[in-house]
VOMITOR-876325 format. One record per atom (N, C-alpha, C): residue in three letters; atom name; x, y, z. Coordinates in Angstrom, 3 decimals. Example, Ala and Ser with C-alpha at 12.3 -4.5 7.8 and 13.67 -1.06 7.14 Angstrom:
# VOMITOR-876325
PT   aa  at         x         y         z
PT  Ala   N    13.190    -5.690     7.800
PT  Ala  CA    12.300    -4.500     7.800
PT  Ala   C    13.200    -3.300     7.800
PT  Ser   N    12.850    -2.250     7.080
PT  Ser  CA    13.670    -1.060     7.140
PT  Ser   C    12.900     0.030     7.870
END
This chain:
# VOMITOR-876325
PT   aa  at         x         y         z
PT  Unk   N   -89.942   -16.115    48.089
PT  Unk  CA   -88.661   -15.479    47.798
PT  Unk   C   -87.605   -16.111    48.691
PT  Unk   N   -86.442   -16.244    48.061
PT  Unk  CA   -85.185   -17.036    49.048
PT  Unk   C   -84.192   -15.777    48.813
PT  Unk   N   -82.975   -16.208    49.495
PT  Unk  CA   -81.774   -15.415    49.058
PT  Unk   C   -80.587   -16.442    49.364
PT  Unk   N   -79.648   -16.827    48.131
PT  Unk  CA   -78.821   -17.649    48.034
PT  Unk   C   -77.298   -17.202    48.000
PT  Unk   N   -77.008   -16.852    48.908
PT  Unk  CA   -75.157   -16.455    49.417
PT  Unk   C   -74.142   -17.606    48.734
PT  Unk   N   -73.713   -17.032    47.864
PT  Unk  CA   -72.464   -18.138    47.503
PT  Unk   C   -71.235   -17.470    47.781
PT  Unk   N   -70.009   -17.707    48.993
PT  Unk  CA   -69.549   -17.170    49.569
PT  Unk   C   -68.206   -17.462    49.744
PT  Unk   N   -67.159   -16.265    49.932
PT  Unk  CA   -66.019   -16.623    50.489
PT  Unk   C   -64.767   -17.414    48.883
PT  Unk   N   -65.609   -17.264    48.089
PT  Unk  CA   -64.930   -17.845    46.578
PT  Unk   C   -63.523   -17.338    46.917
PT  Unk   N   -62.687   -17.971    46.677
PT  Unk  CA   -60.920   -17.147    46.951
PT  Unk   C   -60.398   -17.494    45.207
PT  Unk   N   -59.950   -16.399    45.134
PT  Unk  CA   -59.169   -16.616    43.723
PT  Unk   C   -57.944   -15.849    43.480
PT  Unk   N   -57.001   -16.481    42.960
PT  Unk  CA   -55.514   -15.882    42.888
PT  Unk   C   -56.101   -15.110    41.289
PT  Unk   N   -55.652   -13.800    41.558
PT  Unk  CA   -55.540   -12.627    40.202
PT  Unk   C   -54.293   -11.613    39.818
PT  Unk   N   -54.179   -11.340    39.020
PT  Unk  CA   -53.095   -10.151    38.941
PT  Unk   C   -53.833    -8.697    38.371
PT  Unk   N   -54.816    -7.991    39.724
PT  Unk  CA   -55.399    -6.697    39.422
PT  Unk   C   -54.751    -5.827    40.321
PT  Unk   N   -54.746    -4.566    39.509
PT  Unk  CA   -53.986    -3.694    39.987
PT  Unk   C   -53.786    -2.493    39.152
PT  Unk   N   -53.082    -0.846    39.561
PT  Unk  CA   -52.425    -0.516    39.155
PT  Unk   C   -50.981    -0.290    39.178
PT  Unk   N   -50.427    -1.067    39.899
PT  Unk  CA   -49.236    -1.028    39.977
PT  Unk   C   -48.666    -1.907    38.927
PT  Unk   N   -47.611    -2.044    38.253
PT  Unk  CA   -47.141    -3.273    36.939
PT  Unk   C   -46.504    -4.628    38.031
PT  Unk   N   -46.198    -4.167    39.735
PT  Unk  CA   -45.600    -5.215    39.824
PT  Unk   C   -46.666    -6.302    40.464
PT  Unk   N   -48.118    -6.033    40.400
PT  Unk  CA   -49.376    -6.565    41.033
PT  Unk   C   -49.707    -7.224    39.162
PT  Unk   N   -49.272    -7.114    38.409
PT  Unk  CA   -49.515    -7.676    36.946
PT  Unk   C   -48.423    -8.945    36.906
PT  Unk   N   -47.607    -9.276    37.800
PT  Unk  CA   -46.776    -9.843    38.172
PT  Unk   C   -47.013   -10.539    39.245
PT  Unk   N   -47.017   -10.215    40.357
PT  Unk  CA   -46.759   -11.355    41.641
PT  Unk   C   -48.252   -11.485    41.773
PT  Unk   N   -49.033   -10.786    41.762
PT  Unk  CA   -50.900   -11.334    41.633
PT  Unk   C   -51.083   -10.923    43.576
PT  Unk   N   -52.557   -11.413    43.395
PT  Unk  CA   -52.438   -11.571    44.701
PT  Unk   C   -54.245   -12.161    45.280
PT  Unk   N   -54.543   -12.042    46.481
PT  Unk  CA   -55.310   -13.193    46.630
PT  Unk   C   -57.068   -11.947    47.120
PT  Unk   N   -57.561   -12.618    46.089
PT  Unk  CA   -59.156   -12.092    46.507
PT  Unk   C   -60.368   -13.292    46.819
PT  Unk   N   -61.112   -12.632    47.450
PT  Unk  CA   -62.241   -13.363    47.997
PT  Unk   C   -63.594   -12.225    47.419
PT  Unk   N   -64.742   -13.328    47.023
PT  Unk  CA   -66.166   -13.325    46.095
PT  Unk   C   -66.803   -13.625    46.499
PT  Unk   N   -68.283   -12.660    47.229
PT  Unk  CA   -69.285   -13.715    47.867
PT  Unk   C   -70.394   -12.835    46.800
PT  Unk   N   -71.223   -13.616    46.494
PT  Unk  CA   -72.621   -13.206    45.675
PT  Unk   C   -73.780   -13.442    46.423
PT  Unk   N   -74.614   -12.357    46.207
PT  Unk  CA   -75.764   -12.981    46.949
PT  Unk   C   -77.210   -12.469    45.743
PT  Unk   N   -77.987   -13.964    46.021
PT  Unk  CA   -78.853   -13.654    44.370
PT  Unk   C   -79.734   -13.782    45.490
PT  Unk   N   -81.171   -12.736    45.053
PT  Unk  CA   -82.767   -12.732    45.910
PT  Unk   C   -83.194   -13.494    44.671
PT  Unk   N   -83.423   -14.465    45.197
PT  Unk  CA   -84.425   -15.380    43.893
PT  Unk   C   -85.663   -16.242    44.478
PT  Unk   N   -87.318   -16.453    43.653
PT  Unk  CA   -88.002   -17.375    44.195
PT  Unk   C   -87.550   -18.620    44.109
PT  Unk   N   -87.606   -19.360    45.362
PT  Unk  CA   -86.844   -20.739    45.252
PT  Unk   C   -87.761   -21.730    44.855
PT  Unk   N   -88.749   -21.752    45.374
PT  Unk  CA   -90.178   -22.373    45.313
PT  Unk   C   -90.595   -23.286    44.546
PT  Unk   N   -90.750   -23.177    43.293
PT  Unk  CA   -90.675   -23.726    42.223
PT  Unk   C   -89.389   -24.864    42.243
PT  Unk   N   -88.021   -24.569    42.234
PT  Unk  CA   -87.038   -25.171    42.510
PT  Unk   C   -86.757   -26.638    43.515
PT  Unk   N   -87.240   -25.563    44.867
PT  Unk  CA   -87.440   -26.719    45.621
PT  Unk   C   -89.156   -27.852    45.544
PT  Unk   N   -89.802   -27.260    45.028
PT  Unk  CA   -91.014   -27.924    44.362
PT  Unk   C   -90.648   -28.970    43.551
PT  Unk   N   -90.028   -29.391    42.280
PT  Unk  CA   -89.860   -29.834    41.522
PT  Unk   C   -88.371   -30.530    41.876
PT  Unk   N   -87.447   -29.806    42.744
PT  Unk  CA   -85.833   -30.655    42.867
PT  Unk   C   -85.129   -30.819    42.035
PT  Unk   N   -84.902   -29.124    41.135
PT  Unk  CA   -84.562   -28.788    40.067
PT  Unk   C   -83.553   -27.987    39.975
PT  Unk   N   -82.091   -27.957    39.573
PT  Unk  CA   -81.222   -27.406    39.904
PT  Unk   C   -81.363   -26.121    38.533
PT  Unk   N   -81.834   -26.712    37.755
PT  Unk  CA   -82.197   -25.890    36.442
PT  Unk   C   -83.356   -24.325    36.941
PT  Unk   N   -84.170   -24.178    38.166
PT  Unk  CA   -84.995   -23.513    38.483
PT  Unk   C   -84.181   -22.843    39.658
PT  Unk   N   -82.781   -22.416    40.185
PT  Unk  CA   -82.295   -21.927    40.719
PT  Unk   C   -81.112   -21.479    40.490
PT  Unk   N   -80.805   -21.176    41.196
PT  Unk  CA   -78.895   -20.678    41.050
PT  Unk   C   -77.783   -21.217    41.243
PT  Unk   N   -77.226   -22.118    40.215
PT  Unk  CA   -76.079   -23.363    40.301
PT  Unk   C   -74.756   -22.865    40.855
PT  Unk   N   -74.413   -23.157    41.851
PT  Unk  CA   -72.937   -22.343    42.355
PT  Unk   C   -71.844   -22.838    41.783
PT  Unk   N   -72.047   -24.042    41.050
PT  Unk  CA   -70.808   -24.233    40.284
PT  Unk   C   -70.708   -23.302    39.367
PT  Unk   N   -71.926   -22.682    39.117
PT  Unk  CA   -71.852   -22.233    37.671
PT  Unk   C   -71.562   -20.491    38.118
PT  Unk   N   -71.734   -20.379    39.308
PT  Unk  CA   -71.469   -19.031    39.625
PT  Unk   C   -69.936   -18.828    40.023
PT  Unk   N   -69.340   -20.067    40.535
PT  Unk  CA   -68.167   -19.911    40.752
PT  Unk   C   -67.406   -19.469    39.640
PT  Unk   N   -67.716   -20.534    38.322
PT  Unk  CA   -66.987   -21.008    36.662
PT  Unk   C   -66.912   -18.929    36.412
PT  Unk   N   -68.228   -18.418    36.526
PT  Unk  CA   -67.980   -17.245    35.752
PT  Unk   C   -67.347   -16.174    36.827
PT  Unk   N   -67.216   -16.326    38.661
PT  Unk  CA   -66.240   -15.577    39.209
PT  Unk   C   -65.196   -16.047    38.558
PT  Unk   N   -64.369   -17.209    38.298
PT  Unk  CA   -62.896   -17.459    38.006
PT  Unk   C   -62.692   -16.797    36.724
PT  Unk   N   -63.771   -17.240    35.937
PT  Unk  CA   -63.384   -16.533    34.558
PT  Unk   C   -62.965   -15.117    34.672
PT  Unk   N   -63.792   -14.202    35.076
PT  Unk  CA   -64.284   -13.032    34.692
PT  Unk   C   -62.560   -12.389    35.409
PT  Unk   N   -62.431   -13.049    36.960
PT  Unk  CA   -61.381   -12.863    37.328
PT  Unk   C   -59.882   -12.854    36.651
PT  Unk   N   -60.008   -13.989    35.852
PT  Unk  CA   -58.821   -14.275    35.158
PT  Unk   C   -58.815   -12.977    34.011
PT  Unk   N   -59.395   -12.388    33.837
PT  Unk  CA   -59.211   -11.469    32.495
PT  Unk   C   -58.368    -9.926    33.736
PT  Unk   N   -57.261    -9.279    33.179
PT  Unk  CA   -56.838    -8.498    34.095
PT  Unk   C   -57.113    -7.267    33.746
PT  Unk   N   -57.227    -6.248    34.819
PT  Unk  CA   -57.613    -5.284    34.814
PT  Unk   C   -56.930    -4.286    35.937
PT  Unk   N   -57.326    -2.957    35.962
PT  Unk  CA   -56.306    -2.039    36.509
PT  Unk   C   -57.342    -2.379    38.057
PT  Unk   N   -58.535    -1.716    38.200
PT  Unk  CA   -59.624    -1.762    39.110
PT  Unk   C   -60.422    -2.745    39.612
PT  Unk   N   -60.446    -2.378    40.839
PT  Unk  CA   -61.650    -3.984    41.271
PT  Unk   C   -62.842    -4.052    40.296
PT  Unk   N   -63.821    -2.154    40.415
PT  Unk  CA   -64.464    -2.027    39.955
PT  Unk   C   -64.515    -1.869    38.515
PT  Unk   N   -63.659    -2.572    37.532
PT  Unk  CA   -63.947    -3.062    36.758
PT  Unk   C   -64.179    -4.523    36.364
PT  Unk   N   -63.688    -4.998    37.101
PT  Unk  CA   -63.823    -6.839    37.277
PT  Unk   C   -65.085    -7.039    37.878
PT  Unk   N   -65.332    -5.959    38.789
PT  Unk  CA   -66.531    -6.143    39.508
PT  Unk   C   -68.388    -6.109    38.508
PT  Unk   N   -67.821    -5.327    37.897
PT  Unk  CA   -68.912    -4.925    37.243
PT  Unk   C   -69.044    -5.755    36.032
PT  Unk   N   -68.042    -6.471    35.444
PT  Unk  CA   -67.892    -7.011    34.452
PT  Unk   C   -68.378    -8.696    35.187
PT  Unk   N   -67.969    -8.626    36.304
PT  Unk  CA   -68.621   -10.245    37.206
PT  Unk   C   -70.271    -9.872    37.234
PT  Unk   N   -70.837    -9.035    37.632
PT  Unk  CA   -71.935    -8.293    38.115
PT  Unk   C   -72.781    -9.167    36.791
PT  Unk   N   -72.122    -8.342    35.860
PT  Unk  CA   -72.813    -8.306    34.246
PT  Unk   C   -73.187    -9.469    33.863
PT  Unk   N   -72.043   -10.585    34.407
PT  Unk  CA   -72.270   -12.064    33.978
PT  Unk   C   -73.038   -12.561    34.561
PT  Unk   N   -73.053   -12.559    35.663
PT  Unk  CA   -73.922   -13.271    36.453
PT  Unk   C   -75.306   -13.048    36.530
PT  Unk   N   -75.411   -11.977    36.156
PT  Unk  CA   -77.170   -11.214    35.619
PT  Unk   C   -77.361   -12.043    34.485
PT  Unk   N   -76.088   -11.654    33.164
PT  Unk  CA   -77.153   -12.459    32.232
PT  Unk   C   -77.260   -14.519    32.230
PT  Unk   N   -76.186   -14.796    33.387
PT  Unk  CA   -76.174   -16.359    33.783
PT  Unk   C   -77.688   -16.570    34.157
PT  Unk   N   -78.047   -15.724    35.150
PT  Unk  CA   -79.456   -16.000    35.771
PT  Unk   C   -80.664   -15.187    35.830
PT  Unk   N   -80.549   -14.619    35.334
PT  Unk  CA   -82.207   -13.982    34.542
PT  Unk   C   -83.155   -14.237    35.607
PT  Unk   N   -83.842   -15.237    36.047
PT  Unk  CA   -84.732   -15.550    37.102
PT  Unk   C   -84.014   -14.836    38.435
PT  Unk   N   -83.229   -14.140    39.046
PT  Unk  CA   -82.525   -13.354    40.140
PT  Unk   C   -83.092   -12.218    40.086
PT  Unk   N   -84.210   -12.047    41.110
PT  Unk  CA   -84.727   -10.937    41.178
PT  Unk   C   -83.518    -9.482    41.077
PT  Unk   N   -82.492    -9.882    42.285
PT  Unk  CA   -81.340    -8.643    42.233
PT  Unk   C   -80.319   -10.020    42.713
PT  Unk   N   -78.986    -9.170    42.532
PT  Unk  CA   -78.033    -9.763    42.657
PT  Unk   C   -77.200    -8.282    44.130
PT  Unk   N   -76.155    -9.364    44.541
PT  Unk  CA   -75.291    -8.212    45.292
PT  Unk   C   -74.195    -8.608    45.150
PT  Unk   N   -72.553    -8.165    44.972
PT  Unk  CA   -71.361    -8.714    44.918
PT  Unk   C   -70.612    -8.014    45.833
PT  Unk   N   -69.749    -8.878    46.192
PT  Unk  CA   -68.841    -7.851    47.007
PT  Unk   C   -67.408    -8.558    46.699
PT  Unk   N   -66.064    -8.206    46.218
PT  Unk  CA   -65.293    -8.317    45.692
PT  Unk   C   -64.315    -8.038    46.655
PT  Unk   N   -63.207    -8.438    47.362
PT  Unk  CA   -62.369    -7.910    48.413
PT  Unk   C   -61.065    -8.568    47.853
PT  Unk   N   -59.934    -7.482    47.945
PT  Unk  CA   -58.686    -7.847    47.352
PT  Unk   C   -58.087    -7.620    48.710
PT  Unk   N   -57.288    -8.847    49.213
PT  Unk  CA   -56.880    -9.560    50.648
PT  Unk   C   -55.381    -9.099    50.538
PT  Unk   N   -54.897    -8.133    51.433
PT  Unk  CA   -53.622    -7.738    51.782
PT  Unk   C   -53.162    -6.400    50.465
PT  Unk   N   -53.764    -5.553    50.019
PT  Unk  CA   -53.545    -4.815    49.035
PT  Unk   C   -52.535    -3.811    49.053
PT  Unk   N   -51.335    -3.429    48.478
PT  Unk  CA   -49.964    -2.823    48.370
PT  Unk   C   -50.177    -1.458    48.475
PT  Unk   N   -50.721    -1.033    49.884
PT  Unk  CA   -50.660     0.374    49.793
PT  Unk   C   -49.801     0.695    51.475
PT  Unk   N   -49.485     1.651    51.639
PT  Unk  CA   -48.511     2.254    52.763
PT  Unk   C   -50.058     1.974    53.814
PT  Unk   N   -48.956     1.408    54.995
PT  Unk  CA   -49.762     1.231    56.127
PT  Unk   C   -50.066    -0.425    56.328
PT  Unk   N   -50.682    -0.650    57.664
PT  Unk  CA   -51.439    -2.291    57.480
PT  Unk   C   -52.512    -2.280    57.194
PT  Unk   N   -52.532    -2.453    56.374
PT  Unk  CA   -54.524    -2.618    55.401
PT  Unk   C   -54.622    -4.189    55.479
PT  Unk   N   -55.569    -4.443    56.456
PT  Unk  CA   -55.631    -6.259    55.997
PT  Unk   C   -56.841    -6.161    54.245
PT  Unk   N   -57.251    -5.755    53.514
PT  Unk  CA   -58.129    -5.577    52.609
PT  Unk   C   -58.749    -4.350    52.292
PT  Unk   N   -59.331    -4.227    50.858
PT  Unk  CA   -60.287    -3.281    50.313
PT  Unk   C   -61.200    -3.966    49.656
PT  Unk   N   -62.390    -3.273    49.700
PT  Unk  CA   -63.959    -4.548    48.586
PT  Unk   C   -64.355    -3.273    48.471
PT  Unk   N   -65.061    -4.049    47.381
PT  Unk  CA   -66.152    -2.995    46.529
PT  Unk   C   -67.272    -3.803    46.668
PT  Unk   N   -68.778    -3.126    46.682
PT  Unk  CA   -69.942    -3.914    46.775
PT  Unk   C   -70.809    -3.606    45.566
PT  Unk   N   -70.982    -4.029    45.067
PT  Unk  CA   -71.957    -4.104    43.615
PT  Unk   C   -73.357    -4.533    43.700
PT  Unk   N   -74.299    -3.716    43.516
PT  Unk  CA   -75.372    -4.227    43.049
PT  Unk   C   -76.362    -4.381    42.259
PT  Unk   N   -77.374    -5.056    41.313
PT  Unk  CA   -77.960    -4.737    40.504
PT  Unk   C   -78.851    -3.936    41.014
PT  Unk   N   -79.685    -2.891    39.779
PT  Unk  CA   -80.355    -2.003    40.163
PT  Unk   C   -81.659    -2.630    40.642
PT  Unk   N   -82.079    -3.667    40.959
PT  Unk  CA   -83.301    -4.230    41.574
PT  Unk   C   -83.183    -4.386    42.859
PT  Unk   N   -81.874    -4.323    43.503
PT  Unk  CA   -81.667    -4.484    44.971
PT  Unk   C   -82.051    -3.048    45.508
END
């Protein structure tokens, strides 16, 4: 068993409920972490038998780009993809953090942590 952190992903979005966060956007950070056997993978030197981070990045940006009021709906909707991207991931974990978020006070951030039900 391994566990593969793909981390720190930064992506400009416009989530929110406010209309003027549908507008000026603002900046989040994506780290995933998949429990997967690597074994096989590194046996063979097979990128096809593990978890491609390009390919995990492609579906954070995507999933990101679609807008929404809640983290935890982007979150869960990233969650979703990335389960059915990699099937061989025993569990997955996400954690989603929206960097400087428009509420009264200094909040440097808020995240949500997601996980599949195998974790």
């Amino acid at each position: 068993m391994g566990v593969i952190n793909v981390n720190d992903i930064e992506v400009y979005a416009h989530h929110g409920c406010l209309d003027e966060e549908a507008v000026i956007g603002g900046r989040y950070m994506i780290d995933a972490v998949f429990h997967v056997d690597v074994k096989r993978a590194a046996h063979y030197d097979d990128l096809d038998l593990t978890i491609d981070y390009v390919k995990v990045t492609e579906i954070v940006q995507r999933e990101m780009a679609i807008r929404a009021k809640l983290i935890e709906t982007v979150g869960y909707r990233m969650l979703n993809a990335l389960q059915n991207e990699f099937p061989q991931a025993d569990s997955i974990r996400l954690r989603l953090t929206k960097i400087s978020p428009p509420i009264p006070g200094q909040v440097g951030s808020v995240s949500i942590e997601l996980r599949t039900h195998n974790e």
